[in-house]
N, C-alpha and C positions, 0 to 999 in steps of 0.2 A: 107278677110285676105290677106297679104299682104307676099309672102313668102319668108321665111330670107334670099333664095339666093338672092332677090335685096335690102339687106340691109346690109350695113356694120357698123359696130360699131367703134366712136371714142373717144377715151378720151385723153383729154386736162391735159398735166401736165407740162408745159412752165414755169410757173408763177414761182415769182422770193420767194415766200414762205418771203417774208418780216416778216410778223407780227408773224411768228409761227416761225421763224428763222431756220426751216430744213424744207427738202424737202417733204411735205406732204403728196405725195404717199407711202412713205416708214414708214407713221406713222401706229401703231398698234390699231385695235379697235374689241374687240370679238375676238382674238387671229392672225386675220389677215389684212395684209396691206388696205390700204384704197384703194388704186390700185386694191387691189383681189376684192373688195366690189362690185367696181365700172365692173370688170370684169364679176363676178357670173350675176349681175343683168343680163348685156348684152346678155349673153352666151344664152339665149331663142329666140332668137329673131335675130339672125344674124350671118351670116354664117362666116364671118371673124373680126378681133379685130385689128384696130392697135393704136395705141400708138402715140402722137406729143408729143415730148420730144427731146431736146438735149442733155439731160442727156442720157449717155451708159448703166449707172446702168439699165434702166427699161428693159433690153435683158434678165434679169435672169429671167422674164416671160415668154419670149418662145414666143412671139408675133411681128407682124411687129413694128419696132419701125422706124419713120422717125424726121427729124429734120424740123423745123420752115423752111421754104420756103421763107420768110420774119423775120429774130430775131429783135426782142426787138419791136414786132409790136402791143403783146399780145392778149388776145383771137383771135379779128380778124382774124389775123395773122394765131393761132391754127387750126382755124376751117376751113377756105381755104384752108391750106398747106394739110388737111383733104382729104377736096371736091376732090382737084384736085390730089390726089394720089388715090381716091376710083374711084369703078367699078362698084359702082351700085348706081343707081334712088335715094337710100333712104340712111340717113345715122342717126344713132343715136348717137348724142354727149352728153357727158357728162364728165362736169370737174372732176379731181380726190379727190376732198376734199370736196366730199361727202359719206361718209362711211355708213349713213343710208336707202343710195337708194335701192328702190328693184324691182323686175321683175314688182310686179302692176303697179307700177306707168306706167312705161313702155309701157307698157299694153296699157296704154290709150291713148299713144301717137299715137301707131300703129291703134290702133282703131280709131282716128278721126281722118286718112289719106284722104284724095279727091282730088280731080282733079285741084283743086285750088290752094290751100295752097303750098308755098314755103318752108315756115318754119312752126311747131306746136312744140310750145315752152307751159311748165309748168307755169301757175299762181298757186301763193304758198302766201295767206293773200294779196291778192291785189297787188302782185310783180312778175311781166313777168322773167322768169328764160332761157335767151337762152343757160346757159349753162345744161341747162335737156331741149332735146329737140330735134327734129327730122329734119332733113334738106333735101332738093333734091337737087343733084347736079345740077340743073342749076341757085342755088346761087352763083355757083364760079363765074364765070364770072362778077358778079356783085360785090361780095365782090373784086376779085382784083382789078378791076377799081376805087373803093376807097382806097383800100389801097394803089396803086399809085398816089393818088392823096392827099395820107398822110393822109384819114382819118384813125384813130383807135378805133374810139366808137365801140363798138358791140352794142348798142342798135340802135345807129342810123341807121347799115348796115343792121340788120335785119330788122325795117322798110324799108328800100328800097322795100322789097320783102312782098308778100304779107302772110299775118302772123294769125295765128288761136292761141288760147290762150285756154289750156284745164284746165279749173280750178277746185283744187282739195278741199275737201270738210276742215273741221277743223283737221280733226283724222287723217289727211294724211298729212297735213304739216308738221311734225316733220321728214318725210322720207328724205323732199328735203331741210335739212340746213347741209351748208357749214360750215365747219371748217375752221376758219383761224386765229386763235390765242389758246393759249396754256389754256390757261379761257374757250373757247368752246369747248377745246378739254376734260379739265376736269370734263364740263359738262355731256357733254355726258358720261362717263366711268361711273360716280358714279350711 
Protein backbone atom coordinates (compact mmCIF):
# COMPACT_ATOMS: atom_id res chain seq x y z
CA UNK A 1 0.00 0.00 0.00
CA UNK A 2 1.12 2.96 -1.03
CA UNK A 3 0.95 5.91 1.72
CA UNK A 4 -1.24 9.00 1.12
CA UNK A 5 1.76 11.24 2.10
CA UNK A 6 3.14 10.41 -1.50
CA UNK A 7 -0.02 11.15 -3.15
CA UNK A 8 -1.59 14.11 -3.88
CA UNK A 9 -4.99 14.66 -5.21
CA UNK A 10 -5.91 16.56 -8.34
CA UNK A 11 -8.86 17.79 -9.98
CA UNK A 12 -9.32 19.28 -13.24
CA UNK A 13 -11.92 21.92 -13.53
CA UNK A 14 -10.48 24.20 -16.61
CA UNK A 15 -13.01 23.14 -19.15
CA UNK A 16 -14.87 25.68 -20.73
CA UNK A 17 -18.40 23.86 -19.59
CA UNK A 18 -19.69 24.44 -23.35
CA UNK A 19 -22.46 21.85 -23.53
CA UNK A 20 -23.88 22.21 -19.84
CA UNK A 21 -23.47 26.08 -20.33
CA UNK A 22 -22.29 26.67 -16.24
CA UNK A 23 -19.49 25.76 -14.71
CA UNK A 24 -19.97 22.11 -13.63
CA UNK A 25 -18.14 21.96 -10.50
CA UNK A 26 -20.66 24.14 -8.86
CA UNK A 27 -23.55 21.88 -10.19
CA UNK A 28 -25.62 20.13 -7.41
CA UNK A 29 -26.06 16.29 -7.19
CA UNK A 30 -27.25 14.41 -3.64
CA UNK A 31 -27.48 17.87 -2.18
CA UNK A 32 -23.66 18.50 -2.98
CA UNK A 33 -21.47 20.12 -5.54
CA UNK A 34 -19.93 17.79 -8.02
CA UNK A 35 -16.45 19.52 -6.88
CA UNK A 36 -17.45 17.89 -3.10
CA UNK A 37 -17.98 14.42 -4.90
CA UNK A 38 -15.04 14.48 -6.62
CA UNK A 39 -13.30 15.78 -3.11
CA UNK A 40 -14.92 13.14 -0.55
CA UNK A 41 -13.85 10.23 -2.96
CA UNK A 42 -10.05 11.62 -2.82
CA UNK A 43 -9.95 12.50 0.74
CA UNK A 44 -8.86 8.57 1.64
CA UNK A 45 -6.20 8.29 -0.22
CA UNK A 46 -4.17 11.57 -0.18
CA UNK A 47 -2.75 13.69 2.10
CA UNK A 48 -3.32 17.00 0.03
CA UNK A 49 -6.09 18.28 -2.57
CA UNK A 50 -5.58 20.88 -5.08
CA UNK A 51 -7.69 22.34 -7.47
CA UNK A 52 -6.44 23.47 -11.45
CA UNK A 53 -8.98 26.04 -12.04
CA UNK A 54 -8.75 29.68 -12.99
CA UNK A 55 -11.76 30.30 -11.77
CA UNK A 56 -11.43 32.10 -7.96
CA UNK A 57 -14.81 30.76 -7.10
CA UNK A 58 -13.36 27.27 -6.36
CA UNK A 59 -11.21 29.03 -2.85
CA UNK A 60 -14.64 28.73 -0.94
CA UNK A 61 -13.34 24.99 -0.63
CA UNK A 62 -10.55 25.72 1.47
CA UNK A 63 -8.15 23.95 -0.82
CA UNK A 64 -4.95 24.78 -2.87
CA UNK A 65 -6.42 26.26 -5.99
CA UNK A 66 -3.71 27.10 -8.86
CA UNK A 67 -4.32 28.44 -12.39
CA UNK A 68 -3.45 26.55 -15.86
CA UNK A 69 0.24 26.87 -16.25
CA UNK A 70 -0.37 26.74 -20.02
CA UNK A 71 -4.56 28.45 -20.61
CA UNK A 72 -6.58 27.40 -23.24
CA UNK A 73 -4.33 24.12 -23.62
CA UNK A 74 -7.10 21.79 -21.88
CA UNK A 75 -6.82 18.83 -19.93
CA UNK A 76 -3.09 18.40 -20.97
CA UNK A 77 -2.65 21.56 -19.88
CA UNK A 78 -4.72 20.56 -16.32
CA UNK A 79 -2.82 17.72 -15.58
CA UNK A 80 0.91 19.15 -15.92
CA UNK A 81 0.14 22.45 -14.33
CA UNK A 82 -0.92 19.52 -11.71
CA UNK A 83 2.36 17.27 -11.87
CA UNK A 84 4.49 20.23 -11.67
CA UNK A 85 3.00 22.09 -8.65
CA UNK A 86 2.85 18.48 -6.74
CA UNK A 87 5.18 17.02 -4.14
CA UNK A 88 4.78 13.71 -4.37
CA UNK A 89 5.59 10.45 -6.73
CA UNK A 90 1.81 9.68 -7.00
CA UNK A 91 -0.86 11.86 -7.98
CA UNK A 92 -4.66 11.04 -8.42
CA UNK A 93 -6.52 13.13 -11.14
CA UNK A 94 -9.73 13.43 -11.54
CA UNK A 95 -11.97 15.72 -13.76
CA UNK A 96 -14.80 17.47 -11.79
CA UNK A 97 -17.90 16.38 -13.81
CA UNK A 98 -18.03 13.32 -12.41
CA UNK A 99 -20.27 13.42 -9.43
CA UNK A 100 -20.67 9.43 -9.22
CA UNK A 101 -17.03 8.71 -8.38
CA UNK A 102 -16.27 6.96 -5.24
CA UNK A 103 -13.39 5.91 -3.00
CA UNK A 104 -13.66 2.09 -4.65
CA UNK A 105 -12.90 2.92 -7.73
CA UNK A 106 -9.97 4.62 -6.29
CA UNK A 107 -9.08 1.94 -4.67
CA UNK A 108 -8.04 0.19 -7.42
CA UNK A 109 -6.08 2.61 -8.98
CA UNK A 110 -3.93 2.54 -5.78
CA UNK A 111 -3.95 -0.94 -5.86
CA UNK A 112 -2.43 -1.79 -9.27
CA UNK A 113 0.58 0.79 -8.54
CA UNK A 114 4.18 -0.95 -9.82
CA UNK A 115 7.34 -0.09 -10.73
CA UNK A 116 6.37 0.45 -14.10
CA UNK A 117 3.48 2.09 -14.94
CA UNK A 118 3.60 6.00 -15.51
CA UNK A 119 0.18 6.34 -15.74
CA UNK A 120 -2.97 3.76 -14.46
CA UNK A 121 -5.76 5.14 -15.96
CA UNK A 122 -9.79 3.63 -15.54
CA UNK A 123 -11.27 1.50 -18.60
CA UNK A 124 -14.88 2.05 -18.14
CA UNK A 125 -16.94 -0.49 -21.37
CA UNK A 126 -13.88 -0.56 -23.45
CA UNK A 127 -13.02 3.39 -23.07
CA UNK A 128 -9.41 4.42 -21.48
CA UNK A 129 -10.48 7.26 -18.90
CA UNK A 130 -7.13 9.47 -18.15
CA UNK A 131 -9.23 11.81 -16.59
CA UNK A 132 -9.91 8.97 -13.39
CA UNK A 133 -6.66 7.98 -13.15
CA UNK A 134 -3.29 7.97 -11.18
CA UNK A 135 -0.11 9.67 -12.48
CA UNK A 136 3.69 9.95 -11.31
CA UNK A 137 5.35 12.82 -11.65
CA UNK A 138 7.75 12.02 -13.99
CA UNK A 139 5.09 12.48 -16.54
CA UNK A 140 5.57 16.12 -16.40
CA UNK A 141 8.40 16.53 -18.13
CA UNK A 142 7.13 14.67 -20.87
CA UNK A 143 3.80 16.21 -21.00
CA UNK A 144 5.39 19.72 -21.21
CA UNK A 145 7.72 18.82 -24.11
CA UNK A 146 4.54 18.25 -25.97
CA UNK A 147 2.69 20.80 -24.98
CA UNK A 148 5.54 23.05 -26.22
CA UNK A 149 5.55 21.67 -29.11
CA UNK A 150 1.60 22.41 -29.37
CA UNK A 151 0.38 19.00 -28.85
CA UNK A 152 -3.01 19.03 -26.80
CA UNK A 153 -4.47 15.31 -27.21
CA UNK A 154 -4.38 13.90 -23.69
CA UNK A 155 -4.69 10.62 -25.16
CA UNK A 156 -1.83 10.83 -27.31
CA UNK A 157 0.41 12.28 -24.18
CA UNK A 158 -0.63 9.66 -21.99
CA UNK A 159 0.58 7.04 -24.57
CA UNK A 160 3.88 8.71 -24.49
CA UNK A 161 4.32 7.17 -21.07
CA UNK A 162 3.96 3.90 -20.25
CA UNK A 163 0.28 3.12 -19.28
CA UNK A 164 -1.66 0.22 -17.29
CA UNK A 165 -5.58 0.10 -17.85
CA UNK A 166 -7.48 -1.18 -14.71
CA UNK A 167 -10.65 -2.28 -15.96
CA UNK A 168 -13.82 -2.10 -14.10
CA UNK A 169 -16.26 -4.73 -14.18
CA UNK A 170 -20.26 -3.76 -15.71
CA UNK A 171 -21.90 -2.69 -12.13
CA UNK A 172 -19.04 -0.28 -11.79
CA UNK A 173 -19.34 1.70 -14.77
CA UNK A 174 -22.18 3.92 -13.98
CA UNK A 175 -19.49 5.29 -10.94
CA UNK A 176 -17.13 6.86 -13.78
CA UNK A 177 -19.69 8.78 -16.24
CA UNK A 178 -19.25 12.23 -16.88
CA UNK A 179 -21.69 14.99 -17.00
CA UNK A 180 -21.55 17.24 -19.50
CA UNK A 181 -24.74 18.43 -20.69
CA UNK A 182 -27.94 19.22 -18.98
CA UNK A 183 -29.88 15.66 -20.41
CA UNK A 184 -27.08 13.77 -18.38
CA UNK A 185 -27.42 15.84 -15.73
CA UNK A 186 -31.09 14.93 -15.55
CA UNK A 187 -30.41 11.67 -15.87
CA UNK A 188 -28.78 11.04 -13.23
CA UNK A 189 -31.02 13.12 -10.65
CA UNK A 190 -34.14 11.14 -11.48
Amino acid sequence: MTDKKNITGIILSGGKSSRMGTDKGFLLFNGKSFMQHSIDALKPFVESIMIVSNNKDYDIFGLKRIDDAIENAGPLAGIYSGLKESKTDYNLVLSCDIPLINSNILQKLIDAIDDDSGIIQIESQGKAMPLIALYKKQCEPIFLKLLNEGELRLQYAVNQCNVKNVVLNEEETCFTQNINTPEQLNAILK
